[in-house]
N, C-alpha and C positions, 0 to 999 in steps of 0.2 A: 522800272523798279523790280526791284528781285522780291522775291514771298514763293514760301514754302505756301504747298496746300495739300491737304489730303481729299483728295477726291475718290468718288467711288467709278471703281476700275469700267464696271461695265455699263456705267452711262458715258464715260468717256470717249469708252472705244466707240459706243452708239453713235456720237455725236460724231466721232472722227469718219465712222465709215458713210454715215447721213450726206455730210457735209461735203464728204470727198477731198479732208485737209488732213494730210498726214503728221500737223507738227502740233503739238500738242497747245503751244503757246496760242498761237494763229486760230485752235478749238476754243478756248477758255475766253479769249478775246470777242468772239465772235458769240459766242454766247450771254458776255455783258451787254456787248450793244443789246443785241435781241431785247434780254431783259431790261435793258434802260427805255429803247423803244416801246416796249411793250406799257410798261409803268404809266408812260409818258403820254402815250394813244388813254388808256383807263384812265388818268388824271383830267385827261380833253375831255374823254367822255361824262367825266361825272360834273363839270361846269355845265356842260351844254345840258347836263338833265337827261342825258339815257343812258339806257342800259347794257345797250353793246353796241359797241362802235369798234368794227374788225378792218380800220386801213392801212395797208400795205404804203410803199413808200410809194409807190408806182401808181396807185388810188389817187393820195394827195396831191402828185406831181400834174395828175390830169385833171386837178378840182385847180390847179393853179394856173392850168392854160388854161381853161375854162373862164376864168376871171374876167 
């Protein structure tokens, strides 16, 4: 899907030079997921009843060998 956006120039470039991704689309993308993940981790957390729960993808994947 094509969308215009106005973004602010110097978190962009932050996020481009952080991330080490030159294309801006492939920035913008990668920062939904983050923010979708992140939502989605905070939404976990607040069923289970605390107050921070900080897991990486890489956390969960080991709580799932662990099984």
């Amino acid at each position: 899907m094509k969308t215009t956006l106005y973004v602010n120039r110097r978190l962009l470039e932050e996020a481009m030079a952080l991330s080490n991704i030159g294309k801006v689309t492939e920035v913008v993308n990668l920062a939904l997921e983050e923010s979708v993940r992140r939502r989605r981790v905070e939404r976990l957390a607040g069923r289970l009843g605390r107050e921070d729960l900080a897991l990486t993808p890489e956390d969960l994947e080991e709580m799932r060998r662990g099984e």
